[in-house]
C-alpha positions as CSV (number, residue, x, y, z in Angstrom):
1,X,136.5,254.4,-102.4
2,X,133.9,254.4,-104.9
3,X,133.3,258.4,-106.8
4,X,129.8,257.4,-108.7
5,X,126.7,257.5,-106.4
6,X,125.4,254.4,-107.9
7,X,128.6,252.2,-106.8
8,X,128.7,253.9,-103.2
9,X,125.1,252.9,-103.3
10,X,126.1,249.4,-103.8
11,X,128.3,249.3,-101.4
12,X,126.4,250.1,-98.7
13,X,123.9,247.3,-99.9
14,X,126.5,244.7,-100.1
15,X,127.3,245.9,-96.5
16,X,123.9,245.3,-95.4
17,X,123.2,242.0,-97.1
18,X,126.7,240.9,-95.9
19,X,125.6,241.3,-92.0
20,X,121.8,239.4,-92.8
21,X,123.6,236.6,-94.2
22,X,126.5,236.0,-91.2
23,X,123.4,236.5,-88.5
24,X,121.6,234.3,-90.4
25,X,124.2,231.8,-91.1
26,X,125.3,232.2,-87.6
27,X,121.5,231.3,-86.8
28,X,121.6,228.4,-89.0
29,X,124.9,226.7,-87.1
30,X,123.5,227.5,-84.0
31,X,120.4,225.5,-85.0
32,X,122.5,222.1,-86.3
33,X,124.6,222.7,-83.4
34,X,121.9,222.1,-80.9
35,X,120.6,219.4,-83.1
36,X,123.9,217.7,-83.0
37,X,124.4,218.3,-79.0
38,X,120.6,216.8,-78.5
39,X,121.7,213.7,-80.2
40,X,124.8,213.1,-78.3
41,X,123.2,213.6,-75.2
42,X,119.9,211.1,-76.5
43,X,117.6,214.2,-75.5
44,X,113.8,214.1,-75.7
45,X,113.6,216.8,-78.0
46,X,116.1,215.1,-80.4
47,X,113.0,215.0,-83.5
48,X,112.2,218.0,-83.0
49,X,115.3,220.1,-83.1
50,X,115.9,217.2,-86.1
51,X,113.0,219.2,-87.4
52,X,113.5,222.8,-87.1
53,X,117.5,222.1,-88.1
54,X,115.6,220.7,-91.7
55,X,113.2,223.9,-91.7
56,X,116.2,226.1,-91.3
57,X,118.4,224.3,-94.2
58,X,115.2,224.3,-96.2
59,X,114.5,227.7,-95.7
60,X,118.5,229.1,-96.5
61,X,118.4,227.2,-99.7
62,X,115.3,228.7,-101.1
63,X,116.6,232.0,-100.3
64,X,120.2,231.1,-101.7
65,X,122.2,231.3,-98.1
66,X,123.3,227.8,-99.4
67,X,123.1,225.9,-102.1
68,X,120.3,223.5,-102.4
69,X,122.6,220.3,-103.0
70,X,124.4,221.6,-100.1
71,X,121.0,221.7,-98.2
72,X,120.1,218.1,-99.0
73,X,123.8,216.7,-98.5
74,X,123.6,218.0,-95.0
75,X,119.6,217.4,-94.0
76,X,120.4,213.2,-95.2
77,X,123.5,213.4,-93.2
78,X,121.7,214.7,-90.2
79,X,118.8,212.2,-90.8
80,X,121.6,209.5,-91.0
81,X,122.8,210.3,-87.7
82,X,119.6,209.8,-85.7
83,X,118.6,206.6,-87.2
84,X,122.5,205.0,-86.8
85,X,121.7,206.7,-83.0
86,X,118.1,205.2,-82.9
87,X,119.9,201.5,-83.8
88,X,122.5,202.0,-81.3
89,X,119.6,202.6,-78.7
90,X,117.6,199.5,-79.6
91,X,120.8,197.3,-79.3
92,X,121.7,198.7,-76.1
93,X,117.9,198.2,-74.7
């Protein structure tokens, strides 16, 4: 345990920070997650929960929950999936 009040301090910060950034991780999975169950189910709503899942990626990258690239990498792979869905679709139809 920390004896200077300016590391205790810190401590309890990190603390904090710690739990905003699993709830909003959490958040964040939860998000792609529904995304990912929409598409497998070819929902209605697939676009726009394609949508909010890109908001929420954008949004944890700008405030450094995750790394931009990793950001990108995942929003392109998600993109990917609806449009190899969307061919499946027409082929079927």
């Amino acid at each position: 345990m920390a004896n200077i009040k300016s590391a205790i301090k810190r401590i309890e910060t990190t603390k904090k920070k710690t739990l905003q950034n699993k709830s909003k991780k959490s958040a964040l999975k939860t998000t792609l997650k529904k995304y990912e169950v929409a598409l497998a189910e070819n929902a209605e709503q697939t676009e726009d929960l394609l949508k909010d899942a890109v908001k929420s990626l954008d949004k944890a990258a700008s405030k450094g929950l995750i790394h931009k690239n990793a950001a990108a990498r995942k929003k392109s792979r998600l993109i990917a999936k609806l449009h190899k869905a969307q061919a499946v679709e027409a082929t079927q139809a």
